[in-house]
N, C-alpha and C positions, 0 to 999 in steps of 0.2 A: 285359543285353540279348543276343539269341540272333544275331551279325550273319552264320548260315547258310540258306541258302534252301530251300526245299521238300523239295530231295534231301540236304541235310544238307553239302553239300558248301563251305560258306563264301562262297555267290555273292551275299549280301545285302549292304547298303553297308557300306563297309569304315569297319574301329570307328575310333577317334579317333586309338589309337596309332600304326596304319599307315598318317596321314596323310603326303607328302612336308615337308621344312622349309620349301620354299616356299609351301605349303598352310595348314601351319601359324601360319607366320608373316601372312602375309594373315585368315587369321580372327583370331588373336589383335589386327591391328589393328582389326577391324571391333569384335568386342566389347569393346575400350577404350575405342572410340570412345563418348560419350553416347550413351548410346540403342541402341545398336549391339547388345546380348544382350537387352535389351526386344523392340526389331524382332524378334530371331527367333524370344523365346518368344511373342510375336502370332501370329506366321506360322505357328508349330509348332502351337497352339492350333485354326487352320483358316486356309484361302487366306482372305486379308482385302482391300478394295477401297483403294485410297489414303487416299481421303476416313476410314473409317472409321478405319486409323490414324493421320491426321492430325488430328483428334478427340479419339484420345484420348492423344497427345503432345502435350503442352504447350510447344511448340517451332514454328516460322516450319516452312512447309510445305518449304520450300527443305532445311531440315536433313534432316527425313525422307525426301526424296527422293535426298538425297544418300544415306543409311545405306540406302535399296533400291541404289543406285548400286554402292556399296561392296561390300554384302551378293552383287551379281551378280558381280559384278568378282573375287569371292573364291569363285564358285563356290555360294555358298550357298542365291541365289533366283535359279529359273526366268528367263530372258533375255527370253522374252514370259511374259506375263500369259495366265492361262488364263480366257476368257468364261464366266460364270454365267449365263445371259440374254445380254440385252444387257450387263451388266457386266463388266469388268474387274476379275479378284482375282489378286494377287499370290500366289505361294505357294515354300515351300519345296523344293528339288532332293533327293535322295538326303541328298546328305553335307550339305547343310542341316536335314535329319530327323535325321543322327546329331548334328549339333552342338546342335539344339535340347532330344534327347532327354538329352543329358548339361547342358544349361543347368537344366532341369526336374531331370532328378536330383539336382544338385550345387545346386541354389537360386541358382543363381549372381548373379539378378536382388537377391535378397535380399541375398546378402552385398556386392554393389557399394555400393547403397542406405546399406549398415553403416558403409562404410568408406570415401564418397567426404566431402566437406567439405560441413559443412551447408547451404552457398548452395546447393550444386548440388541437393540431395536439395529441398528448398523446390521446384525444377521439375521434377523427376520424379513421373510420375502415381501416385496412389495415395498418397503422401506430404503427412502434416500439417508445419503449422509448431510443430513443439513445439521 
């Protein structure tokens, strides 16, 4: 990923490595969190409305709100909500674009899925019970 702007000069969101450790540290607890690297490749996918991610998390609407909670709190989604219409769609900040864009690269959803304990993965969406 090219994280330079127009004039070439590096003014596009800053890549993953030259996050601060306190930066750092705040996203890596978001995406431990359940749910927490799903919400942002949602987000990163297109601004999405609550409703629709609470939909399609299989989780009490209370959790997903707390992982927008979390996800603002770390910088990663927009403080207000951006109106489509009349609706409200959440969406991703800058450094929420770089953290989604290396979730997507690195599959990161995927390898949780791999490696969390069976019960858990039974309520993650997209997952059978085999």
């Amino acid at each position: 990923m090219d994280f330079s702007d127009a004039s070439g000069n590096g003014g596009g969101p800053t890549p993953p490595d030259e996050f601060s450790e306190d930066e750092l540290d705040q996203m890596v607890e978001v995406l431990s969190s359940a749910g927490g690297a799903w919400l942002i490749e949602q987000l990163y996918e297109e601004p999405k409305r609550f409703q629709t991610l609470r939909q399609a998390f299989p989780k009490s609407p209370s959790t997903v709100q707390k992982r927008l909670d979390e996800a603002r709190d770390a910088g990663l989604v927009d403080e207000k909500p951006v109106y489509r219409g009349p609706k409200k769609h959440h969406q991703l900040t800058e450094k929420g674009e770089v953290i989604g864009n290396e979730i997507e690269r690195t599959d990161l959803v995927r390898i949780q899925r791999e490696i969390w304990p069976s019960s858990l993965l039974r309520k993650m969406p997209g997952i059978s019970n085999k």
